[in-house]
N, C-alpha and C positions, 0 to 999 in steps of 0.2 A: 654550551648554550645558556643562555641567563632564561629566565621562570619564564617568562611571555615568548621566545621562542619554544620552548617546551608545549607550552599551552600550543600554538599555532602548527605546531607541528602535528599536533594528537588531534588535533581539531576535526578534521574528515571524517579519522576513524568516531570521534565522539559523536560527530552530529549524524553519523550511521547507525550507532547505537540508540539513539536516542529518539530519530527518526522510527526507525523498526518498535518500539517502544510504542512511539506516541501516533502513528502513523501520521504524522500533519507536521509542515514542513516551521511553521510560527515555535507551535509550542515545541519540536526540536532544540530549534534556535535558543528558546528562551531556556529551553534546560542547560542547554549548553554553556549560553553568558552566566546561569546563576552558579552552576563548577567553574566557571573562571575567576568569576567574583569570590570564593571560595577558596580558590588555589591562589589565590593573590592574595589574600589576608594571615595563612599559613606559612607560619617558619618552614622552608625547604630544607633546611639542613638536616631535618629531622626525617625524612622522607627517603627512605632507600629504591623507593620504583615508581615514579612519575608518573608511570600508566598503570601500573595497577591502584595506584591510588587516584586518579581520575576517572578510572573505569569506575572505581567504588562508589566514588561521590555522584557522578554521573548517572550510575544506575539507580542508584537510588531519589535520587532528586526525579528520575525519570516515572520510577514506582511510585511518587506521590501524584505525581503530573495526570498519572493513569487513572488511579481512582478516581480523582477531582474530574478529570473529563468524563468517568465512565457516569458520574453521578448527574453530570450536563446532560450527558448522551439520553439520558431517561425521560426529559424532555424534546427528544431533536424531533423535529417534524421527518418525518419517513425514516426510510432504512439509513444509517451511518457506514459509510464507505470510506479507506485511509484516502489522503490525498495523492494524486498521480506524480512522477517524476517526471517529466516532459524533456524529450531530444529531439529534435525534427534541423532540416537545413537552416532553420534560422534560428536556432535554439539548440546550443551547442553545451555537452555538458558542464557545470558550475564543476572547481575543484573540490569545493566544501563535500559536494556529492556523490561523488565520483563513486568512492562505497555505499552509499546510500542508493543506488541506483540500481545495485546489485540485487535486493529484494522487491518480489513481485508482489503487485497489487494481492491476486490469490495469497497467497501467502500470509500478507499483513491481514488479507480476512480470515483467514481461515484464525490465526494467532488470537482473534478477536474472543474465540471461545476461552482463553485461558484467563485467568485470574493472571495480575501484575506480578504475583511472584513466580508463577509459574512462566510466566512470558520472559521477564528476566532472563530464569534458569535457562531456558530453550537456547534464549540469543546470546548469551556468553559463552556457555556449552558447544551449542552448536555452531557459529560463525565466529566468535573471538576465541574458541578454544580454553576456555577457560579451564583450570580444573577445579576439581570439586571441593578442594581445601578454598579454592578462591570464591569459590561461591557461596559456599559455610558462610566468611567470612562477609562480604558484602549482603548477604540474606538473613543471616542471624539464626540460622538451620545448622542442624549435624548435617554432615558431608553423607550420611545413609540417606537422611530425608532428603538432600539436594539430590542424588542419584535418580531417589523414588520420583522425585518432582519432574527433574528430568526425561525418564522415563515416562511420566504419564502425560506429560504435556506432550511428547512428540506422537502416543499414540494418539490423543481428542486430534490433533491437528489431523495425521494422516489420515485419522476419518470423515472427516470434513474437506478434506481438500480434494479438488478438481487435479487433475494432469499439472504437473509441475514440467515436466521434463521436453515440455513439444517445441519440434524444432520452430525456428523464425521462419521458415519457407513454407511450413504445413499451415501456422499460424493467418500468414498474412493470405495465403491463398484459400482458408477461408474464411477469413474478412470481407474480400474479394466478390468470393461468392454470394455468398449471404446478403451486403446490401446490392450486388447484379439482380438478387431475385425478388428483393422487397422494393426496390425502385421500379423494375417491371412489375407489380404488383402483383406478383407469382407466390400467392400463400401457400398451396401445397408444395413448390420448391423452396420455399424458405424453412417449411415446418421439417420436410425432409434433411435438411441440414444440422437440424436440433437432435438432442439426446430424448428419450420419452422422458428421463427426468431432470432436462436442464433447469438451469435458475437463471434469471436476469433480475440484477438487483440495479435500481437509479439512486442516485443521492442527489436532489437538490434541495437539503438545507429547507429555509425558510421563503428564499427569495425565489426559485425558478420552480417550474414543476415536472415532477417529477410522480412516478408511481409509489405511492403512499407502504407499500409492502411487497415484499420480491414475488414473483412470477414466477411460477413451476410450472413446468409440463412443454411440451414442445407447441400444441395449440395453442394456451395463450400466449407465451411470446412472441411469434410469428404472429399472431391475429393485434398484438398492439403495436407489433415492430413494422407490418406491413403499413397500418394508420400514421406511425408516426414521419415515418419516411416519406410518404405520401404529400403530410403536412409539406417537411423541409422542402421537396422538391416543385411546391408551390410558390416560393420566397425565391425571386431572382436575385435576392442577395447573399443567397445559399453556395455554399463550397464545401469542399470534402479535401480533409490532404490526410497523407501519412506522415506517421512519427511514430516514435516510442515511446510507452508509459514505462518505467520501471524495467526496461530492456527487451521487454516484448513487442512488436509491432502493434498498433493501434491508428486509430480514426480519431484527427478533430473534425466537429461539424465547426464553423463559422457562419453568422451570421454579418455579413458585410467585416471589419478587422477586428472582430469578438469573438473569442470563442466561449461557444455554446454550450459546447457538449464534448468529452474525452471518451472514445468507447473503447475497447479491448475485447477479447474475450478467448477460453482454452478449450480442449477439443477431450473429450473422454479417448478411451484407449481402442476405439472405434474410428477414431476419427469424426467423430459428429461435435457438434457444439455442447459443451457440459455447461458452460458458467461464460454468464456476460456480465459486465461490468461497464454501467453507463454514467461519469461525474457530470454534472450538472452547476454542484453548488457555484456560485460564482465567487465566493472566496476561495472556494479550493482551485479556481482554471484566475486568481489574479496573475500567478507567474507564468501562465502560459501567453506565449507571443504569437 
């Protein structure tokens, strides 16, 4: 294969990486084209592994990408949510993404608490298999400290994460439930469905609105899930369809052929609702159809 097959081949894999990285589907891309631009101005002859040295450029070009957005994020108006992967019958998966589709919304939040090198270390280690020598080298770390990094990133994360593991059946059926009960305007059935300490977090950016700080506790989110529901099903140009965000089953709202709103959400090991997850921004739902 000549250099530009090379590149297009690794491609998936890089814009998965880079994706889980940056959570946002733009600045992915651009990290991606600027390892292209990269690998395309470099003598290949000198290059004994084509992905490990695109992984390397990749990840790191992605580790600045991080910073530079985390330092944005400190202005964003409300809570900062990754952007969703959308699948539904008329939105069929992209090949670019096919990996990238693999990692859950939870997840890219929960990853949110690490420092870029520590997020790194997680997603080579953990999902490209990296080893430790490879990550030395790409991180610019002894292979003990990559270990320790390793190591401490996967414990912040499992502390902070909701339910990873719930099946698609348990999922969607309570999706199901949950807005059955908040469209009948049934507040103690919709509060009963909640964990006492779930979290609903919105993101709408600067343009839509959204709640300005996440939601804890099973009362308030039921008492502004019930209001908002209320609202939409005031708007006869309102609709509700299923898809999937990130391989989990999830809710778009529309508003006439707009979408509105992308929700999702996972169940604690109770089966109640732990973590909702409501995208809003209208940049983040462009590619949604």
């Amino acid at each position: 294969m000549d250099s530009t097959q090379v590149f297009q081949t690794e491609r998936p894999r890089l814009i998965a990486l880079c994706y889980r990285m940056l959570g946002e589907r733009a600045a992915a891309e651009d990290a991606v084209q600027d390892t292209y631009l990269r690998w395309a101005s470099v003598d290949h002859a000198g290059i004994k592994c084509p992905r490990a040295w695109l992984t390397r450029v990749a990840t790191r070009i992605a580790i600045d990408g991080l910073r530079s957005a985390r330092a944005r994020r400190e202005t964003y108006v409300g809570p900062w949510l990754p952007e969703p992967l959308i699948v539904s019958e008329d939105q069929p998966v992209e090949n670019d993404y096919i990996l990238a589709q693999e990692c859950s919304l939870a997840l890219l939040w929960a990853m949110e608490r690490l420092d870029a090198s520590e997020r790194a270390a997680l997603i080579l280690r953990d999902v490209f298999d990296a080893e430790y020598s490879d990550l030395a080298d790409t991180l610019g770390k002894s292979e003990a400290a990559c270990r320790q990094m390793v190591s401490r990133a996967r414990r912040r994360v499992r502390d902070v994460s909701p339910r990873f593991d719930a099946p698609s059946a348990q999922i969607t059926d309570l999706i199901g439930r949950f807005f059955a009960a908040a469209a009948a305007q049934d507040f103690d059935r919709v509060k009963s469905l909640l964990a006492p300490d779930a979290v609903a977090i919105s993101d709408g950016g600067a343009e839509a609105r959204a709640a300005r700080r996440p939601l804890h506790g099973a009362g308030e989110i039921a008492q502004v899930t019930v209001a908002l529901v209320a609202k939409y099903l005031s708007s006869r140009a309102f609709a509700l369809s299923p898809c999937k965000a990130n391989g989990i089953p999830a809710m778009i709202y529309r508003i006439g052929s707009r979408a509105d709103s992308v929700i999702t959400l996972l169940p604690d090991h109770r089966g109640r609702i732990a973590w909702v997850y409501t995208m809003r921004a209208p940049d983040k739902l462009a590619a949604v159809r």
